[in-house]
C-alpha positions as a printed NumPy array, in Angstrom:
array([[ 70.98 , 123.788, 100.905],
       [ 73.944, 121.994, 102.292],
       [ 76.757, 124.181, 102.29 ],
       [ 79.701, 121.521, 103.88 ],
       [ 80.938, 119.772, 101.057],
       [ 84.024, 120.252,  99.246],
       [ 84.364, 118.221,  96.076],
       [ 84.923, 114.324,  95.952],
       [ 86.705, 112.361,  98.422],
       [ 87.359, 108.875,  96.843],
       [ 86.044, 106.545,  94.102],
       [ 86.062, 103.199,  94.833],
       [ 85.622, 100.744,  91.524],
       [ 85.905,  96.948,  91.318],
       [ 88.591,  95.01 ,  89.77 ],
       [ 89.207,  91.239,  88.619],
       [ 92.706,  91.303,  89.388],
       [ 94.857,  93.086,  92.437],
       [ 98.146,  92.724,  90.907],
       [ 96.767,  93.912,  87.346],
       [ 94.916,  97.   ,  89.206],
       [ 97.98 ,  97.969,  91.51 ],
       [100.385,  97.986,  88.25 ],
       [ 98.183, 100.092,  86.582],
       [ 97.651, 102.73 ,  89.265],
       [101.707, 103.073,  90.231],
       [103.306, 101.922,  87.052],
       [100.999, 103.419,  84.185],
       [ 99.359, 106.316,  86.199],
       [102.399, 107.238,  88.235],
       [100.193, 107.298,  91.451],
       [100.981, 106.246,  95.005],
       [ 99.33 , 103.417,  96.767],
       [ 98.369, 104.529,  99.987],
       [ 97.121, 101.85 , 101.902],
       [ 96.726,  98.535, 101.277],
       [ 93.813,  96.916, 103.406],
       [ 90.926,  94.628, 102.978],
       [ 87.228,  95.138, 101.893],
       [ 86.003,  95.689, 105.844],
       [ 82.875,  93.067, 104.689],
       [ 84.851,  90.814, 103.122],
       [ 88.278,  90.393, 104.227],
       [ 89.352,  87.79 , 101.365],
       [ 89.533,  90.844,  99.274],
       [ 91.436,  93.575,  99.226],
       [ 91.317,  97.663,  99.438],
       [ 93.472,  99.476,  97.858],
       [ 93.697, 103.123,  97.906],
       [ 95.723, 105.433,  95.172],
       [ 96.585, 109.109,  95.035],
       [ 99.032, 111.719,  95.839],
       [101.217, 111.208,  98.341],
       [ 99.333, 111.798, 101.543],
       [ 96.306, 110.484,  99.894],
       [ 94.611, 114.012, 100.458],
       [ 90.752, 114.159,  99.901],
       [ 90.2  , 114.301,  96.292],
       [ 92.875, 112.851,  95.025],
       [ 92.237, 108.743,  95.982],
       [ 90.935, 105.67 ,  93.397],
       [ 90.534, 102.838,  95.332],
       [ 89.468,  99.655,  94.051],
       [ 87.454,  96.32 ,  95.801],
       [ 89.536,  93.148,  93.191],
       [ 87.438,  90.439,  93.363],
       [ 89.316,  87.413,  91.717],
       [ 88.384,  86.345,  88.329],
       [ 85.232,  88.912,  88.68 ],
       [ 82.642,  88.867,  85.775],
       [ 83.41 ,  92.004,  83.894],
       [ 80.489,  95.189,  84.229],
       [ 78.243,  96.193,  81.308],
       [ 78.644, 100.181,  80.873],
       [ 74.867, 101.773,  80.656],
       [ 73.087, 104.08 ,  82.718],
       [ 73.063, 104.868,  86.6  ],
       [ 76.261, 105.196,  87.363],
       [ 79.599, 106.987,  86.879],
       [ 80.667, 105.911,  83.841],
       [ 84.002, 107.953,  83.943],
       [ 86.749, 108.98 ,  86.32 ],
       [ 88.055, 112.498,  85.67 ],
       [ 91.801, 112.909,  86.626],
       [ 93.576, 116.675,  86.488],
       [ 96.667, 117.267,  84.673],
       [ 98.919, 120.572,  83.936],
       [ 98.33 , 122.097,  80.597],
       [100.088, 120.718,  77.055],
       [100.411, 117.485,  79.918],
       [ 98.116, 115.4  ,  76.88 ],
       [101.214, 114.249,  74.633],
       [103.38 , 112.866,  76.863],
       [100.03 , 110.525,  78.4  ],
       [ 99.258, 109.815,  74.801],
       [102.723, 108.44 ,  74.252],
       [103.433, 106.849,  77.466],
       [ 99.845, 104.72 ,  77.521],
       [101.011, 103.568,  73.622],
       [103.892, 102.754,  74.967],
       [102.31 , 100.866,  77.301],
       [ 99.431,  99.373,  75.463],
       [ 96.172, 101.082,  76.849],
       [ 93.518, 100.817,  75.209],
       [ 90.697, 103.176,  74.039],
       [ 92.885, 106.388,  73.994],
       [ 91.196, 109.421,  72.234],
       [ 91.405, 113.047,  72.335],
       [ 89.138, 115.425,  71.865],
       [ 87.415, 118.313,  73.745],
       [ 84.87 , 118.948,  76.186],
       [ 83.344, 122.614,  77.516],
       [ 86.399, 124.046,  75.358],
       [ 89.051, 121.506,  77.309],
       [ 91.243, 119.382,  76.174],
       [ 90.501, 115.683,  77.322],
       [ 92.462, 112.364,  77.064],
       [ 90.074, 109.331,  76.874],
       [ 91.443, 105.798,  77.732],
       [ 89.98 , 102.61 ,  79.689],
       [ 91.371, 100.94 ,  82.412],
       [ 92.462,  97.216,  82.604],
       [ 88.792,  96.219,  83.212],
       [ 87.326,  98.637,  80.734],
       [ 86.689, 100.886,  83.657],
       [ 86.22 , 104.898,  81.646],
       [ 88.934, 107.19 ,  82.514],
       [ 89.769, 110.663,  81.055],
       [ 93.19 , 113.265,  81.704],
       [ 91.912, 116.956,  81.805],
       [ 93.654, 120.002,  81.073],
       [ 93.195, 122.069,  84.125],
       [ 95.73 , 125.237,  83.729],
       [ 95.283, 126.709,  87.63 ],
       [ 95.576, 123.021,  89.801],
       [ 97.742, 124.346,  92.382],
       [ 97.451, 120.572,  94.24 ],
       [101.047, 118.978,  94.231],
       [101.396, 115.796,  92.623],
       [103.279, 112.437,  93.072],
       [105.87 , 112.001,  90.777],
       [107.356, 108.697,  89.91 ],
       [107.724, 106.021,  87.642],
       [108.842, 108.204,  84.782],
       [106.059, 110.788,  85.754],
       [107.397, 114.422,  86.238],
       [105.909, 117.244,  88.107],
       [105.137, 118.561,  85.249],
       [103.265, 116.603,  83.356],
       [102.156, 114.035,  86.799],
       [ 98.539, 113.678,  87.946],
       [ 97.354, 116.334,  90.381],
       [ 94.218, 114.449,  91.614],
       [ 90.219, 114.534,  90.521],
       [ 88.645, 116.903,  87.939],
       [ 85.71 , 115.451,  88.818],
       [ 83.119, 112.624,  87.077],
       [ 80.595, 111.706,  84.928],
       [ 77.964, 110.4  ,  85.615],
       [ 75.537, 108.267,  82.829],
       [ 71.874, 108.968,  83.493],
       [ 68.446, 108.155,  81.593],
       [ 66.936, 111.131,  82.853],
       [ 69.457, 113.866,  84.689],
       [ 66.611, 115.973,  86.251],
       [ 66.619, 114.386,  89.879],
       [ 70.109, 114.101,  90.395],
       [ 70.989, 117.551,  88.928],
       [ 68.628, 118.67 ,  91.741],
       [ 70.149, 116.479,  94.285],
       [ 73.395, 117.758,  93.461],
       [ 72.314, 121.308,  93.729],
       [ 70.996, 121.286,  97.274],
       [ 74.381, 119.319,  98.044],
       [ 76.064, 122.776,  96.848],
       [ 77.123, 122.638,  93.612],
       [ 75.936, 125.063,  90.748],
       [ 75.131, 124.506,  87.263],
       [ 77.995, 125.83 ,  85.464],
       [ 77.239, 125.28 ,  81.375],
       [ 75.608, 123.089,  79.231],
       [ 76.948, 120.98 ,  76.1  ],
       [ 75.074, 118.705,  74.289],
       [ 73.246, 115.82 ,  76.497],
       [ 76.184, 117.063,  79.393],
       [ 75.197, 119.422,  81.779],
       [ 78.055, 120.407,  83.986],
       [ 77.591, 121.188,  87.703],
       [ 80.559, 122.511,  89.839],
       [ 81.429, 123.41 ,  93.584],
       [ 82.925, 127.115,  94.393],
       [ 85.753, 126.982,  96.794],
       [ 86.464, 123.334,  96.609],
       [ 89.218, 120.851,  97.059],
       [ 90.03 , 120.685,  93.375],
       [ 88.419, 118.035,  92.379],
       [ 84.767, 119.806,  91.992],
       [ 83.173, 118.764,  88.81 ],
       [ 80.137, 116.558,  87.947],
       [ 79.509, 116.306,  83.985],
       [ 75.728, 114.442,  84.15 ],
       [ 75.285, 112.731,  80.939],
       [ 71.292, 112.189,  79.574],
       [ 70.917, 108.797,  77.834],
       [ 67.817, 108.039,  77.659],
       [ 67.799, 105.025,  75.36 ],
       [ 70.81 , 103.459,  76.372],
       [ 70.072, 100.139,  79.195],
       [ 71.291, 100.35 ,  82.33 ],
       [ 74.642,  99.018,  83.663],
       [ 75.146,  96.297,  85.301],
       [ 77.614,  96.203,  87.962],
       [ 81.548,  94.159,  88.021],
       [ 85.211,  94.398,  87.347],
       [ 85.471,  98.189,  85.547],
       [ 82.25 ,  99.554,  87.227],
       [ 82.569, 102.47 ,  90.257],
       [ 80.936, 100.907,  93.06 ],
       [ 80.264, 104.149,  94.743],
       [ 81.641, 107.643,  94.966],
       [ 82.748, 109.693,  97.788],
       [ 82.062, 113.603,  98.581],
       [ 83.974, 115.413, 101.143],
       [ 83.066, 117.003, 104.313],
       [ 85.931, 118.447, 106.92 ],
       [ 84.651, 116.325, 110.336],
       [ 81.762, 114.263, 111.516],
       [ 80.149, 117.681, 113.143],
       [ 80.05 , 118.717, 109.315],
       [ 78.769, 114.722, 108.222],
       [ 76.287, 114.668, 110.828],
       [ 74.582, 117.816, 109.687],
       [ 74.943, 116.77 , 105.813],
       [ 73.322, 113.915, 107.11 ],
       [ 70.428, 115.162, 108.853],
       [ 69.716, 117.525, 105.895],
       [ 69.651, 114.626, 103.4  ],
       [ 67.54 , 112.724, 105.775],
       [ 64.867, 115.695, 106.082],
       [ 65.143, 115.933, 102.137],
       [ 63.141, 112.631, 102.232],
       [ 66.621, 109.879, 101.655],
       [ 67.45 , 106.808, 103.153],
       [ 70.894, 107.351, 104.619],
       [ 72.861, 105.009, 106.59 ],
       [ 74.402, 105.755, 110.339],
       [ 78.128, 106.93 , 110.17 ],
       [ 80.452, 104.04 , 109.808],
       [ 84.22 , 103.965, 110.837],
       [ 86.225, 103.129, 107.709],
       [ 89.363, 103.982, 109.83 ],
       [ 91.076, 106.307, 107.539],
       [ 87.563, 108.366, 107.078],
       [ 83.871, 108.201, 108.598],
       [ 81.625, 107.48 , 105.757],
       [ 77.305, 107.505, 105.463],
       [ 76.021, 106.455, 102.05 ],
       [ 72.569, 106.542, 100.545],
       [ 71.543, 105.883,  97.071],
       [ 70.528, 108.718,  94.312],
       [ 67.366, 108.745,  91.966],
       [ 69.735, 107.703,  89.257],
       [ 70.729, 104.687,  90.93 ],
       [ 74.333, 105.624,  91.57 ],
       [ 75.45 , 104.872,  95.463],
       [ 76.838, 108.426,  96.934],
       [ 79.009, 108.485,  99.891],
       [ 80.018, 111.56 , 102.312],
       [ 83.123, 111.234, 103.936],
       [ 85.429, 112.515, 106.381],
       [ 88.635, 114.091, 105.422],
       [ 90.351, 112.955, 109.335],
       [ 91.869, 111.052, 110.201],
       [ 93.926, 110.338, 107.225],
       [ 95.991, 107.583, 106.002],
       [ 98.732, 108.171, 108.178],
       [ 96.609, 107.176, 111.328],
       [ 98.448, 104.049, 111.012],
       [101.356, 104.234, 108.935],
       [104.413, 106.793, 108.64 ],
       [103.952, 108.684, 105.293],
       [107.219, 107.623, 104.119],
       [106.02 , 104.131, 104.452],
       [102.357, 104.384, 103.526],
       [100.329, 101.474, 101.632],
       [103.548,  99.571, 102.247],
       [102.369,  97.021, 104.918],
       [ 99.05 ,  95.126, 104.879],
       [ 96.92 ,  96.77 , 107.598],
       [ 93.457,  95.472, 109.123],
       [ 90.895,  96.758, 111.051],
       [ 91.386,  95.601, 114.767],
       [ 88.082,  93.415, 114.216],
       [ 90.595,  91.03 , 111.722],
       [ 93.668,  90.992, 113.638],
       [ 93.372,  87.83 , 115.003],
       [ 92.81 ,  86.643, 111.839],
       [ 95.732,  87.763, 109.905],
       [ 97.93 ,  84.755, 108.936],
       [ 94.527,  83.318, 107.475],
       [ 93.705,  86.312, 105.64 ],
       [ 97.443,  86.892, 104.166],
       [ 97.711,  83.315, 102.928],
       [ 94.28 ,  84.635, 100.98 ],
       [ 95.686,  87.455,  99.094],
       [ 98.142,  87.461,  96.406],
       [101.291,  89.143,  97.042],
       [100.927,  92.569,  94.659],
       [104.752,  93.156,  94.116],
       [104.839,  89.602,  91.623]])
């Protein structure tokens, strides 16, 4: 059993609009954007990374916005919603605020005796505020968005399955535990974690499967310490029988991906270097930066990309 990982990393969805995406993330959800790049494989697009305000392991959404992007179809195999943390009696003031605001698909109810704020994102990505009452992470506060009531980072995910056997057991050798059951939602969780250690794994067997655009998770990231700890995640996986890829410089992280039995890409990523590799953290996700590869092409690629502040 791998014994390395510490909870998610990152999420990375699509989006069909950079300046819609970006408002959302700061201006709605009160999070910092923490670097503003491009998609390393296709540098018309951008990368845009959200989260607290070093963008610390388990706390970053970051989005690929394709232009005018075909919206997804929500089914089975893959995450079909993004769990963020919030302080207890947090739920009112989100309930008002995205009202306010004009979010759409807001509903509370309950979950494993928590309370849980539903709501969809500008793509009709899934999204849902937990109650967590001992989240000790500190959060970014802005736009309106006390301490008190601000985002701390990941709960975790759900993931929407036809059959939740083989990635339950996947899941398991990758260190988590099954924790309780609800329902069709088992929930697994990771002891001594980075906070954001939850995996609710959904059974819908009659429902199609998705099919991928704007408002679907592309893939989502677990986190290891270093590239020692990667390299023997990977070599476990790849004894386990999967197809993983060789470790890839993402220059914030190193990342390896491989695909589960329920169709949903998993990545394992570094927590070093960090976002501040390149940028002062007063001044992060201010400036567009690109991997040296691009530099010489950066007046081509920045007449590309819509500026996010309009």
């Amino acid at each position: 059993m791998i014994k390395d990982i510490k909870g998610l990393h990152h999420i990375t969805s699509m989006a069909s609009d950079a300046r819609q995406i970006n408002r959302f993330f700061t201006d709605t959800l009160g999070l910092r954007r923490v670097k503003k790049t491009v998609n390393f494989d296709d540098p018309s697009v951008y990368h845009l990374y959200y989260g607290d305000e070093n963008g610390t392991p388990g706390t970053v959404m970051t989005y690929f916005p394709f232009p005018n992007m075909m919206l997804g179809r929500p089914g089975v195999g893959e995450v079909g919603e993004t769990q963020f943390s919030v302080p207890k009696g947090a739920l009112s003031f989100w309930a008002d605020r995205f009202a306010a605001q004009g979010v759409g698909g807001v509903e509370t109810h309950t979950v494993f005796g928590v309370n849980r704020l539903r709501f969809i994102g500008p793509d009709g990505d899934g999204f849902a505020l937990i109650e967590t009452a001992d989240d000790g992470r500190a959060a970014w506060a802005g736009e309106g968005v006390s301490d008190d009531v601000a985002i701390r980072g990941f709960s975790g995910a759900r993931f929407n399955l036809h059959d939740t056997a083989a990635t339950e057991e996947l899941l398991l050798f990758m260190g988590y535990e099954r924790a309780e059951v609800e329902g069709d939602v088992t929930r697994l969780v990771i002891h001594g974690g980075n906070g954001a250690d939850t995996i609710d794994l959904v059974s819908l067997p009659k429902t199609p499967f998705a099919r991928q655009g704007a408002g679907s998770v592309h893939h989502i990231a677990f986190a290891v310490e270093n590239r020692e700890k990667q390299l023997e995640v990977r070599r476990a996986l790849m004894e386990t029988g999967y197809q993983v890829t060789p470790v890839i410089d993402r220059d914030y992280f190193w990342a390896i991906y491989f695909r589960t039995p329920g169709g949903i890409l998993f990545e394992i990523a570094t927590n070093a270097p960090g976002f501040n590799r390149d940028e002062d953290t007063a001044h992060l996700g201010e400036a567009l930066k690109l991997p040296g590869r691009y530099e010489n092409f950066r007046d081509r690629i920045e007449a590309n990309l819509v500026p996010l502040a309009a």
